[in-house]
C-alpha positions in Angstrom: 95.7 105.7 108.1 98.1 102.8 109.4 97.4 101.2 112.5 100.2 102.9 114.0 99.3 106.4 113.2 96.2 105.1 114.8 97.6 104.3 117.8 99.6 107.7 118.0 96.2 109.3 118.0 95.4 111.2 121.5 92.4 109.6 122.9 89.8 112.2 122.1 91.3 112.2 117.8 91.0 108.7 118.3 86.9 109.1 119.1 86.3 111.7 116.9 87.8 109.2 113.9 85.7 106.5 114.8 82.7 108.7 115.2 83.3 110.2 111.7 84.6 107.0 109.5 84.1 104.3 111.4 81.3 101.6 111.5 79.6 100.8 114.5 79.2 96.8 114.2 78.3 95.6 118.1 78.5 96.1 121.5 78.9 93.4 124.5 79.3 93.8 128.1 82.9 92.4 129.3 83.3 92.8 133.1 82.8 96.5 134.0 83.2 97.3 130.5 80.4 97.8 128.1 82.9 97.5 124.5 81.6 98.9 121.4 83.0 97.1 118.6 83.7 99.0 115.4 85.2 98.9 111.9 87.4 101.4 110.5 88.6 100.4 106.9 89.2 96.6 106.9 90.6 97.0 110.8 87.8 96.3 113.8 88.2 98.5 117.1 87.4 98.1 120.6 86.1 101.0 122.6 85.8 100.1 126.3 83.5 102.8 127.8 83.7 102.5 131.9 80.1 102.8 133.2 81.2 103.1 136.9 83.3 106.5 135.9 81.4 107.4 132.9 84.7 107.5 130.7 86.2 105.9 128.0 89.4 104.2 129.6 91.1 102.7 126.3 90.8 102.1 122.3 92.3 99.4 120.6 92.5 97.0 117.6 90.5 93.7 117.9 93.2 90.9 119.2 91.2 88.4 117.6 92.8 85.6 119.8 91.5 86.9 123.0 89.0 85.5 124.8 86.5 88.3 124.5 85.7 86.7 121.2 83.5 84.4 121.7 80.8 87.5 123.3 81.3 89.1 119.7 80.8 85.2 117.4 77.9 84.6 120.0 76.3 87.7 118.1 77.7 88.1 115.0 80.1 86.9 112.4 83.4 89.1 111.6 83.9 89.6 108.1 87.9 88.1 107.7 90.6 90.3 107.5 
């Protein structure tokens, strides 16, 4: 699957992929987000799950230029892509 058919994905098919092919790699807490990190085929994916409201509030590919990754290389090292 492409990332943009990825991204056309309704929330809930967008879970249920992950759940079902994808590997979970990490999780880290990013303000009052707790962001499971995982990779599906040779692409990594963010799930930010919203304790507050007990919801998932978005799922997206990795950016790796943001600043949230430095809380993933503090734990682990990404395999390139």
């Amino acid at each position: 699957m492409s990332k943009e058919d990825f991204r056309k994905l309704t929330l809930h098919k967008k879970i249920q992929k992950l759940y079902t092919e994808g590997t979970f790699v990490v999780a880290i807490r990013y303000y009052a987000y707790k962001v499971n990190l995982y990779l599906l085929g040779k692409e990594y994916v963010e799930v930010f799950y919203n304790h507050k409201y007990d919801r998932i509030d978005k799922i997206e590919f990795l950016n790796q230029r943001h600043s949230r990754m430095k809380f993933y290389l503090d734990q682990i090292r990404l395999a390139e892509i």
